[in-house]
C-alpha positions in Angstrom: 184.2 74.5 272.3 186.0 71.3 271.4 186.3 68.3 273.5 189.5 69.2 274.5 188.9 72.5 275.4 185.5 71.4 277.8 188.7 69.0 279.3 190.5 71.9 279.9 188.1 74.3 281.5 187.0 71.4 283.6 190.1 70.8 285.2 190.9 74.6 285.8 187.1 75.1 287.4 188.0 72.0 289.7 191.6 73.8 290.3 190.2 77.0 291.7 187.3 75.5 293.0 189.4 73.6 295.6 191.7 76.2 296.4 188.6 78.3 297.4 187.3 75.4 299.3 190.5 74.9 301.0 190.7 78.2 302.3 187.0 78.6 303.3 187.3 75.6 305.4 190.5 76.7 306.8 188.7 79.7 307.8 185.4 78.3 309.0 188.2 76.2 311.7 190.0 79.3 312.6 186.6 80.8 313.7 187.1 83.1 310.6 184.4 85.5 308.4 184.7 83.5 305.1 183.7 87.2 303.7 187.2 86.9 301.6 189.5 88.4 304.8 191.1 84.8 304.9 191.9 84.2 301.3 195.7 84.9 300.1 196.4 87.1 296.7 196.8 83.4 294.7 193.3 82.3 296.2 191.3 84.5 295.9 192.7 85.2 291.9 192.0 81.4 291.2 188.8 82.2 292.4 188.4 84.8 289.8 189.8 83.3 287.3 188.1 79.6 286.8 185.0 78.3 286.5 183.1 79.4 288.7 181.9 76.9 291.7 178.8 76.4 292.3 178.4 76.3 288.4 175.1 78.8 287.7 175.6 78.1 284.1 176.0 82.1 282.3 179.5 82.9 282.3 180.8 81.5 285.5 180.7 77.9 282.6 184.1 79.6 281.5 187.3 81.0 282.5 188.6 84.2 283.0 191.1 83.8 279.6 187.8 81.6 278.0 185.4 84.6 279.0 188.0 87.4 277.0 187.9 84.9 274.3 183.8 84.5 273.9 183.4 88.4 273.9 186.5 89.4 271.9 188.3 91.6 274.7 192.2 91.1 274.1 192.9 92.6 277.6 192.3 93.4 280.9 193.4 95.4 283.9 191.7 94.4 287.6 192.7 95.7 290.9 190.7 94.3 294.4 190.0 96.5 297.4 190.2 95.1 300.8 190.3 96.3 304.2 190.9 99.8 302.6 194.1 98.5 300.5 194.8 97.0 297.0 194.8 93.2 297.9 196.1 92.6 294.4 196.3 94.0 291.2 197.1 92.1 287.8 197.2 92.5 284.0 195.9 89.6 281.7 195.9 89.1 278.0 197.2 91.3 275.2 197.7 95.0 275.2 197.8 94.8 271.3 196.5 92.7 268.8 198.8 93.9 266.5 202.4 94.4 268.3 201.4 91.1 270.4 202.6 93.1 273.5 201.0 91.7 276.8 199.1 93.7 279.2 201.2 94.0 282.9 200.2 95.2 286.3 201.1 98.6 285.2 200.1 98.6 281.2 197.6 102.2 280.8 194.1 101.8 279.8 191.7 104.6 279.3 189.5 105.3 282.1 186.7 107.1 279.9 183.9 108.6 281.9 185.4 107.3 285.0 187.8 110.8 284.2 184.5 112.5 285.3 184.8 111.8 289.4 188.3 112.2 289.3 187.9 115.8 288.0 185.1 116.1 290.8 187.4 115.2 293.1 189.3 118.6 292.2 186.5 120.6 292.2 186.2 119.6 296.1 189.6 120.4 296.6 189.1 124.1 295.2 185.9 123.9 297.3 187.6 123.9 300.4 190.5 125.9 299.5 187.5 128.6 299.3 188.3 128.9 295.8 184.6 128.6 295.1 181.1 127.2 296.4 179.6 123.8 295.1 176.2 126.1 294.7 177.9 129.4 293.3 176.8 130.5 289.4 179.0 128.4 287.3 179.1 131.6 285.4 180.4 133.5 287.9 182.9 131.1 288.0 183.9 131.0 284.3 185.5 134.1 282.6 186.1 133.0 279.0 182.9 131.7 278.1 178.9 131.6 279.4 176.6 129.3 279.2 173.1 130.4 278.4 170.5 130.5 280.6 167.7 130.4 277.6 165.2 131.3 280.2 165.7 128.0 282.4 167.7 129.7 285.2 165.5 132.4 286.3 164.6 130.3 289.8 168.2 128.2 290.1 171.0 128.8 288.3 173.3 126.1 287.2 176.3 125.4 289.6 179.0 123.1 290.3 176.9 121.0 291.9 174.6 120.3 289.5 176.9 119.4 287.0 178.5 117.0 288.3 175.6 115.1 289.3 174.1 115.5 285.9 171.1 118.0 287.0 172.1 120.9 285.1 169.5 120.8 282.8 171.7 120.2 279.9 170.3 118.7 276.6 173.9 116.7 275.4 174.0 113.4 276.5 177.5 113.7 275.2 179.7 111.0 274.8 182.6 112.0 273.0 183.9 109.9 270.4 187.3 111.6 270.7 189.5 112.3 267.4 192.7 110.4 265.6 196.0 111.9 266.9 196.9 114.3 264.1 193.8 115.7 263.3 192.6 119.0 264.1 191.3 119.2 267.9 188.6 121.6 268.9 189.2 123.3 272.3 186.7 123.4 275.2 185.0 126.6 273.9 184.3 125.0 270.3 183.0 122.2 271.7 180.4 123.6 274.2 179.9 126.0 271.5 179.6 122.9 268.9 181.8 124.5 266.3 184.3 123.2 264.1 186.4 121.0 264.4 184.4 119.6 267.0 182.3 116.7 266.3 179.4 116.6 268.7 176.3 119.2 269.4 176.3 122.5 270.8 176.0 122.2 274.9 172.8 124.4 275.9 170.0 123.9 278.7 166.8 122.7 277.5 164.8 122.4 280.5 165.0 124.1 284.4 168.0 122.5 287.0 167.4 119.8 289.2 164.6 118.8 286.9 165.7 115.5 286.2 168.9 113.3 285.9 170.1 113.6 282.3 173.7 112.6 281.8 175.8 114.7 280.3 179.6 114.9 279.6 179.1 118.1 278.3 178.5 119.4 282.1 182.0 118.3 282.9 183.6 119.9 279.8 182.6 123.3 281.1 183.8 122.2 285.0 187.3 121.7 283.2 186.8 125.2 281.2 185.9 126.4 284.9 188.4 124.8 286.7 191.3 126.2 283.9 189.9 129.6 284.0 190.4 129.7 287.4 193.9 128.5 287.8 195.8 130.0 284.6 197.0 126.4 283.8 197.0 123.5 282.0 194.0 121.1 282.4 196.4 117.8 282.8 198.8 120.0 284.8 196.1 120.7 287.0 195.0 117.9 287.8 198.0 115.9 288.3 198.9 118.9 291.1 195.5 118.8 292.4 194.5 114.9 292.6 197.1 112.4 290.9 200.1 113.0 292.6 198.6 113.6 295.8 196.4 110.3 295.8 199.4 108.2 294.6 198.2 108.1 291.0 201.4 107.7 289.8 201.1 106.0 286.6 198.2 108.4 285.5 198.1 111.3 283.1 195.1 113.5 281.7 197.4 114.9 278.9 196.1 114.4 275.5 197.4 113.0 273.7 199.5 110.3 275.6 203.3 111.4 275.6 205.7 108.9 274.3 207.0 107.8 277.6 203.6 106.8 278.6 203.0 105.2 275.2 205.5 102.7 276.0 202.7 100.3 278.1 199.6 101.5 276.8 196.6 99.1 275.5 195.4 99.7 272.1 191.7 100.1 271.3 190.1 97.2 269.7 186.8 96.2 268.8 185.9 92.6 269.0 189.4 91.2 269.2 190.8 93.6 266.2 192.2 97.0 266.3 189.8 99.6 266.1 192.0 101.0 263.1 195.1 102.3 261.9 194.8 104.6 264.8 195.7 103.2 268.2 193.9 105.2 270.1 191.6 108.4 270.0 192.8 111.8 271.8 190.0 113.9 273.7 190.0 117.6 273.8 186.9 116.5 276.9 189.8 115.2 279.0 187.8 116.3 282.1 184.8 114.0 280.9 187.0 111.6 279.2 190.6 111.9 279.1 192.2 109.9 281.9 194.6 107.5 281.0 195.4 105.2 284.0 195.3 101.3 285.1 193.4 99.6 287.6 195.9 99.9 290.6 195.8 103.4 290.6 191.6 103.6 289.8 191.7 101.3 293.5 194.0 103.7 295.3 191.2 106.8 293.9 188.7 104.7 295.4 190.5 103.8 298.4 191.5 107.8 298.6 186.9 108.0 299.2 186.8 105.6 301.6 189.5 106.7 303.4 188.0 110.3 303.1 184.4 108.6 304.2 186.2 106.8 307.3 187.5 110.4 308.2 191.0 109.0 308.2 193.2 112.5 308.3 195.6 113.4 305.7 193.1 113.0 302.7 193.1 115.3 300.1 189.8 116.3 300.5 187.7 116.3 304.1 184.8 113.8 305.1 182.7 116.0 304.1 183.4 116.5 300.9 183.7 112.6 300.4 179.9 112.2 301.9 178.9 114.7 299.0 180.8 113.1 296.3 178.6 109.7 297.4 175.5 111.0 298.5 172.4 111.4 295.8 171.8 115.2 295.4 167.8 114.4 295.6 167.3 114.1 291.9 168.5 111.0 290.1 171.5 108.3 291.6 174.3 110.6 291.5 176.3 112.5 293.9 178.9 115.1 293.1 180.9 112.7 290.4 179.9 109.3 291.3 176.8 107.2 291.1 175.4 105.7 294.2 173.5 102.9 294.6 172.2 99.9 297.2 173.2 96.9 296.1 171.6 94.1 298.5 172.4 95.1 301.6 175.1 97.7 301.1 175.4 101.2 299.7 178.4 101.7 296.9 179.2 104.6 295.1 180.7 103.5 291.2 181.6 104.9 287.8 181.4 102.9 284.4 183.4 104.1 281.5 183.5 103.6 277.6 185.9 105.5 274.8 186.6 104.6 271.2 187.8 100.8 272.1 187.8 101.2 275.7 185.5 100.1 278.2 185.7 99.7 282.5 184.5 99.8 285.7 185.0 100.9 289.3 183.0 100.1 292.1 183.6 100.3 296.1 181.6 100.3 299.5 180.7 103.4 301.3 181.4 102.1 304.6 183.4 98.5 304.3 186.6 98.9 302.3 185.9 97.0 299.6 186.0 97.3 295.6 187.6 96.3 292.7 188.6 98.1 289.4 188.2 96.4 286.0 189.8 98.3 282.7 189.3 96.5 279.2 190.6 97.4 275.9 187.5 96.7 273.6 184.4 98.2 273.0 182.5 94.8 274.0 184.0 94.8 277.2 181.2 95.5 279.4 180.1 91.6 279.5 183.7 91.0 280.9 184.5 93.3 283.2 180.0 93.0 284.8 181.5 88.7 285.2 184.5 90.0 286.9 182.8 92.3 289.6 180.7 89.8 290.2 183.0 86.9 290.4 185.3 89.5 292.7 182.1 89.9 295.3 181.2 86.4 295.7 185.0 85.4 296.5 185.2 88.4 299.2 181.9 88.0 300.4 180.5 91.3 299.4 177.0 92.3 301.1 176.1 93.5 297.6 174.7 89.3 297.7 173.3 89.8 301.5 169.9 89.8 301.7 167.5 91.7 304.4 167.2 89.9 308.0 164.1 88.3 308.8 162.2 90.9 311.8 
């Protein structure tokens, strides 16, 4: 970094670092939590976005647009939870490296794996429609395909349940690197069946359920062949029926691939600052495991939808319940029903990371507090970015992810 530059990021640190300063103190004299309930949507961003104060060398040494720069991610989608609510939501950077287009508040990213607990989300809804149980046969729910039981289910058999928590006993560990748009697509059954044109293994068992916590986007792939069985429709259909429209997800779609009316504002997939290829973006015949396309204000109101569920607040679409089972470990490994649960100092959040071909993010939120933030990033190296933005987003609110135990 050039003299100049270290000029620069000096006086933008000092900036945000007495614009959070301001308002702490404002609220220590008002009597006021400093846990981030004081600080206004431009506060609480400079926070975010500059050097970070106290200065714990790392990455809080650089800005937001300095820290995109260092690990090549052109741009970035973040949307904060507080007080059960999207505080603020805001697009930075470039959308494409090579149309120059700038990401917005409402530019799509793809979510990745973090499809997976939004399609758990409508497997509780079928749940309590009576549709199904979350410990019935997945077999007996599927009618155009079985899987095996290879002598593995002769005590348990695999369920609902145990799918989406990644207990099934499945071998995968897919990952789906997805395929160009224009090239021949396998459909669910080919790819649990590993058959052409699919491009990953066969899906099969390889050791008893609820042995052990393997991840596998395979198990999802044969909830959405469950799920579509079941209904008679469309996978993206479904789900926009069953959970977008209803949570508010209004700039989200599962269809594969992306329509040209959504194409408008979509980010393209890069790699470390360049386009992934002549392709924009891959499509994914997984949608259920990988096919969301979405931005970080509607990934908050999904979260919100949990916590809101979890606070028993009525009119959810699914019951508290069903949200308590979604973030709840099943007893094996850190996942509930779609999401992974973990403490984190003193508090107890339930979270999904995600990464496609040139696409990685993050959502995160508290179990109990109404609080969480979104983070969706348009390059493969993204991780390092959107990790430095949760954490920069927790010590401006105060999270009790930094709380340590009181002394007996």
């Amino acid at each position: 970094m050039s003299p100049e530059q270290l000029r620069i990021s000096a006086v933008r640190g000092l900036a945000a670092a007495l614009a959070l300063l301001a308002a702490l103190s404002a609220a220590a004299a008002a009597g006021e939590s400093p846990a981030g309930s004081s600080l206004s949507v431009a506060e609480s961003q400079a926070a975010v976005e500059g050097v970070q104060t106290p200065n714990r060398q790392g990455l809080g040494v650089l800005t937001l647009e300095e820290l995109m720069e260092r690990f090549g991610v052109p741009g970035i989608s973040v949307a904060v939870i507080r007080d059960f609510e999207v505080h603020w939501a805001k697009g930075y950077g470039i959308a494409d490296v090579e149309t120059g287009a700038r990401v917005d508040g409402e530019t799509l990213f793809q979510a990745a794996s973090i499809s997976k607990p939004v399609t758990a989300t409508a497997v509780m809804v079928a749940v309590e429609a009576g549709r199904f149980s979350l410990d019935d046969d997945i077999n007996d729910i599927l009618t155009s395909w079985q899987l095996p039981g290879d002598g593995f289910t002769e005590e348990r058999p695999v369920s609902p349940r145990l799918l989406l928590s990644h207990t099934a006993g499945l071998g995968d560990g897919h990952g789906f690197p997805g395929y160009a748009p224009g090239v021949p697509r396998p459909t669910p059954i080919q790819i649990l069946n590993g058959e052409e044109p699919s491009n990953v293994e066969a899906v099969t068992l390889v050791r008893p359920p609820l042995t052990a916590m393997h991840y596998s986007g395979g198990g999802t792939t044969i909830i959405q062949l469950a799920l579509t069985d079941l209904y008679g429709e469309p996978f993206p259909e479904l789900m926009r029926r069953q959970v977008l429209d209803p949570v508010g997800m209004t700039a989200s779609t599962f269809a594969q691939p992306l329509p040209p009316d959504r194409d408008a504002n979509a980010a393209r997939a890069h790699g470390r600052g360049e386009a992934m290829g002549e392709a924009r973006w891959h499509v994914y015949s997984a949608m259920a495991a990988a096919g969301l396309w979405t931005n970080a204000r509607d990934l908050a109101r999904f979260a919100i939808e949990i916590q809101r569920a979890l606070r028993g607040d009525p009119g959810r679409i699914i019951s508290r319940s069903s949200a308590e089972t979604m973030t709840s470990p099943v007893g094996v490994g850190g996942f509930g029903v779609g999401f992974a649960v973990a403490r984190k100092g003193e508090g107890w959040y339930f979270s999904h990371s995600g990464g496609n071909w040139g696409f990685t993010c993050y959502l995160i939120a508290h179990r109990v507090k109404g609080y969480g933030v979104a983070v969706m990033t348009n390059a493969s190296g993204g991780g390092a970015v959107f990790g430095e933005v949760v954490e920069r987003v927790e010590r401006a609110y105060g999270w009790d992810s930094l709380d340590k135990p009181i002394l007996r």
